[in-house]
N, C-alpha and C positions, 0 to 999 in steps of 0.2 A: 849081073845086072838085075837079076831076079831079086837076089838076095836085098838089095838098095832099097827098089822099089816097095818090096815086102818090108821095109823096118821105117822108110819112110811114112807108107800108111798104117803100123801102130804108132808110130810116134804121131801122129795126128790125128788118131782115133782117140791116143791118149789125153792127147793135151786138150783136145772139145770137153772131157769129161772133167777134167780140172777148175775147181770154182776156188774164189776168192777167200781167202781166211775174213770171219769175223775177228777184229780185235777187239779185246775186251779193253775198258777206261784202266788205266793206267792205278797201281793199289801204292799205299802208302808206305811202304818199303823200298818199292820201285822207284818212284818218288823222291823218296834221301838217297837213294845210292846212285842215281845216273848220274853221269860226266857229263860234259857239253857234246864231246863228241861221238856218243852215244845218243844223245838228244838227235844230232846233227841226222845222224844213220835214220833212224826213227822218222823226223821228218818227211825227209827224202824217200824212202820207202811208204808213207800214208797217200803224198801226194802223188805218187804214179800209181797207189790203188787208187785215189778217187779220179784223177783223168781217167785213167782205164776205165771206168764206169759212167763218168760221164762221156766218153767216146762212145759208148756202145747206145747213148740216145741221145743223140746231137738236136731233134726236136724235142723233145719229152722230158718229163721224170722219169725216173730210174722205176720202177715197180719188183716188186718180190722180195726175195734173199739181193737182189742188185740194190734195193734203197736199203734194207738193213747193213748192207756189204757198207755202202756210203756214208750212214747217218754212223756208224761204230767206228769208223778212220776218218769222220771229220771229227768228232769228241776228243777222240784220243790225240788228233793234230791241234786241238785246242789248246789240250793238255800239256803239248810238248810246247808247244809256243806259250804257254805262261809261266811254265819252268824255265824255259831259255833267257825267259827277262830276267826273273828270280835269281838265276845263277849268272847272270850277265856272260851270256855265251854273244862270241861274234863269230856268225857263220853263214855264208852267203849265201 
């Protein structure tokens, strides 16, 4: 029981310490080579970083590394949603 409690509190000392990857804008190589369904992944994975962030200030802006975290995976979900037209991707 010991042992539980002991790995439950590093796995939750870990994961406090765990911060958001900056994405960087999408390059021009990246660009020609994605599929739709690569697009799709991409999406889906910007838009539960920027909930995730804006959860964390339900009255506010975002402030810090949190508005950089946000303003760099909404660019890049820009990106992805103007390629998806480009490539006439349909994906829910």
């Amino acid at each position: 029981m010991k042992k539980v409690v002991f790995l439950l509190l590093v796995a939750l000392t870990l994961s406090a310490c765990v911060q958001l990857p900056v994405y960087p804008p999408m390059t021009e190589a990246e660009m020609s080579e994605v599929n739709c369904r690569a697009l799709w992944k991409d999406a889906e994975r910007l838009n539960r970083v920027i909930y995730n962030v804006r959860a964390k200030y339900p009255h506010s802006t975002p402030a810090g590394r949190d508005a950089e975290v946000m303003d760099a995976a909404q660019t890049r979900l820009n990106q992805v949603q103007e390629l998806s037209v480009q490539n006439m991707c349909t994906y829910g």
